[in-house]
C-alpha positions in Angstrom: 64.7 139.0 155.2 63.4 136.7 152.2 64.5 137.8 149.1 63.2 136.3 145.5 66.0 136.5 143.1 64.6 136.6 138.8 67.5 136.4 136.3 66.7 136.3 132.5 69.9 138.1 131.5 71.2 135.1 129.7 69.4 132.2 127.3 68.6 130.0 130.8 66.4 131.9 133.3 66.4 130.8 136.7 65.1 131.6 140.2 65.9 131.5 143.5 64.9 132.3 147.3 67.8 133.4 149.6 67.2 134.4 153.5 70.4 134.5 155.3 70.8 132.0 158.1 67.3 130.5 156.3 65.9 128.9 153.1 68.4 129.2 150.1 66.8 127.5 146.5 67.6 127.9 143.2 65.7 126.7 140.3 66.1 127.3 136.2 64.0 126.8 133.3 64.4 123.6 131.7 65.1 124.7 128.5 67.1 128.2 126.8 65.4 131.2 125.5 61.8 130.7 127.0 61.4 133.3 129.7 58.0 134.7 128.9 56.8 131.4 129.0 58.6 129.8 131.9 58.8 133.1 134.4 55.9 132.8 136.5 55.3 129.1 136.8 58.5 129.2 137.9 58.5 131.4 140.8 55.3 129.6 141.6 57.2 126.1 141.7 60.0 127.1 144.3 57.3 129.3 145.9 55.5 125.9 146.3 58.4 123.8 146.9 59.9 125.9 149.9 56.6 126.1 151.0 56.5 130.0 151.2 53.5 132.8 150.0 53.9 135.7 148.4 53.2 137.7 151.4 56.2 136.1 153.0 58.4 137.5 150.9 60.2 141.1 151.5 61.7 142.2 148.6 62.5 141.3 144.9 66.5 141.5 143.4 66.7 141.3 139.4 69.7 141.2 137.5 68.9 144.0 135.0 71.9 143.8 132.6 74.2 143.9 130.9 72.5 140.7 128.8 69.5 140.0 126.6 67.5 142.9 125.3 64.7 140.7 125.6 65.3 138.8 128.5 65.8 141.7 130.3 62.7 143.8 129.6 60.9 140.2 130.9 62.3 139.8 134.3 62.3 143.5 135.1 58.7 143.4 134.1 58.1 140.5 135.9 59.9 141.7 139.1 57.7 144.8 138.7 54.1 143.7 138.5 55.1 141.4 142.1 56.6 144.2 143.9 53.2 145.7 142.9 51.3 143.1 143.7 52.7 142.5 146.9 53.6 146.0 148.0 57.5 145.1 148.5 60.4 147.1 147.6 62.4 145.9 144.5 66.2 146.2 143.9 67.9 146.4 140.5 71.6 144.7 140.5 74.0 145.0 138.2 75.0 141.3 136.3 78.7 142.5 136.4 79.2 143.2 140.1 77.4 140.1 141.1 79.7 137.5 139.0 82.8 140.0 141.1 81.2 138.9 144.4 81.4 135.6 143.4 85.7 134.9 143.2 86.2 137.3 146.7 89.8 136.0 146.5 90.6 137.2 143.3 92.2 140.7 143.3 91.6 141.9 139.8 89.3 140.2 137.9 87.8 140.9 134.3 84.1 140.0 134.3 83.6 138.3 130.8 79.7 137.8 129.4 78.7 135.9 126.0 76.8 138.4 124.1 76.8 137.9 120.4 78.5 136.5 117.5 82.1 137.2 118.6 81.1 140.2 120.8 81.5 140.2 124.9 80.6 142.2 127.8 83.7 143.0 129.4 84.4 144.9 132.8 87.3 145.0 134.9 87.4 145.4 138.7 90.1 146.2 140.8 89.4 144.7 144.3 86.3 145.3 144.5 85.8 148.6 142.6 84.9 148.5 139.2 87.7 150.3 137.0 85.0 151.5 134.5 82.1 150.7 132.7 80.9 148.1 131.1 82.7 147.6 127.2 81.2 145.0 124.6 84.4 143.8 122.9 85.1 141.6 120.3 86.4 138.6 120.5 89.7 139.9 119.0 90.2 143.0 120.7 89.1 141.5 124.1 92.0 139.0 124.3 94.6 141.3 122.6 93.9 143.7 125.9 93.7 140.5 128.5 97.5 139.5 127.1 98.5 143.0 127.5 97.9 143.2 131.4 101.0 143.2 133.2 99.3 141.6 136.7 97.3 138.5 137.8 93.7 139.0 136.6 90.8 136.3 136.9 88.1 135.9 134.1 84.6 134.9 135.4 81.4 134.8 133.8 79.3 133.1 130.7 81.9 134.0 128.6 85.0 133.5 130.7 86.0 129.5 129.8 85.8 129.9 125.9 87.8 133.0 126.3 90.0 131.4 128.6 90.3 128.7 125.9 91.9 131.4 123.6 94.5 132.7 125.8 97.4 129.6 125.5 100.5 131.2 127.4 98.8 133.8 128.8 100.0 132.5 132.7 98.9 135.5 134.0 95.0 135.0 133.0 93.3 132.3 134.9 90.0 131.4 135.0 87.6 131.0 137.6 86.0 127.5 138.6 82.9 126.7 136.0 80.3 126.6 138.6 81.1 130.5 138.7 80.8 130.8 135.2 76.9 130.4 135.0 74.5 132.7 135.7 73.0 132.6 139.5 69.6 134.0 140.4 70.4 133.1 144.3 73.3 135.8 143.7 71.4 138.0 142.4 69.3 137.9 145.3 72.4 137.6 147.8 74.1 140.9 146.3 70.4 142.5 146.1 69.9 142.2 149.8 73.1 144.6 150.2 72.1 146.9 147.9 69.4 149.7 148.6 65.9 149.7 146.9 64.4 151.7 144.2 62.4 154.6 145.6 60.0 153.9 142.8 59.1 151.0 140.7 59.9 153.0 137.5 63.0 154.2 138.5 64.9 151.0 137.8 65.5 150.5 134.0 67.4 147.5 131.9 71.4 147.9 131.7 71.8 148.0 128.0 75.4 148.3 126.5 75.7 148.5 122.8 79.0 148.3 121.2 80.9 151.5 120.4 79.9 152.9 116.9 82.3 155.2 115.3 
């Protein structure tokens, strides 16, 4: 099954095509913060360079959060109007469960996303079950509850090596490898194929995750 994998959750949007045992490509925007612009000519480009139509593709996998309001509401729109077009289901992942998939030797890890100013997305998994929701944290707070843990726990995501940074002494928080560390839309395609489709188009909404207002 060919799968086109959007991800605009963070400032570089990228693309990718992933069949198993077939084609895998990956290809990002040359510059940050220009999805609307770059989307589409984009898919067109590794479209073109894998030398594959649209009607050879079989489904679409977006990353629909947690990440950039605006970023967000572009690739799911985008992902939308070709699942449309092309009458192919579409499949909404989670950004968080797709930077777990990527460290499978880790045991307990703490999925750690840039968001803003000094605030993260945080989420911590245990194996490979999420031990709650998504938190945005800041800075502060995050690394005061990391140096609390009393096991092993790996950091990966955006996020993960400035955090990481932070944490002097901390032995028990390691980091994972930086090519982890960046957003991958040939993930997000790779998770999506194991994941079921939306029933409906509508159904599948951005992951938005505000901080906690008391």
């Amino acid at each position: 099954m060919m799968t086109l994998g959007l991800d605009t959750s963070e400032p570089l949007g990228g693309v990718a095509l992933y069949e198993e045992g077939g084609p895998a490509e990956e290809l990002w925007m040359d510059e940050p913060l220009r999805h609307a612009e770059c989307l589409f000519p984009l898919i067109d480009r590794i479209l073109d360079r894998c030398k594959i139509g649209g009607p050879e593709i079989d489904s679409v996998s977006v990353n629909r959060g947690p990440g950039s309001f605006t970023g967000l509401r572009i690739g799911l729109a985008a992902a939308k109007g070709l699942c449309q077009a092309w009458r192919i289901p579409l499949v909404g992942v989670d950004g968080t469960i797709v930077y777990r998939r990527r460290v499978p030797e880790a045991q307990r890890v703490c999925v750690v996303l840039a968001s803003r100013r000094d605030l993260y997305y945080a989420r911590w998994f245990g194996g490979s079950r999420p031990k709650g929701p998504t938190a945005v944290l800041p800075e502060a707070e995050l690394i005061a509850r990391l140096r609390d843990e009393e096991r092993v726990v790996t950091l990966v995501g955006s996020g993960a090596p400035r955090v990481h940074e932070k944490m002097k002494g901390a032995e028990h928080v390691s980091v994972a490898a930086d090519e982890m560390n960046r957003p991958s839309p040939l993930w997000v395609a790779r998770v999506g194929q194991d994941e079921e489709p939306a029933g409906r188009l509508h159904e599948i909404e951005p992951l938005y995750v505000e901080p906690l207002r008391l």
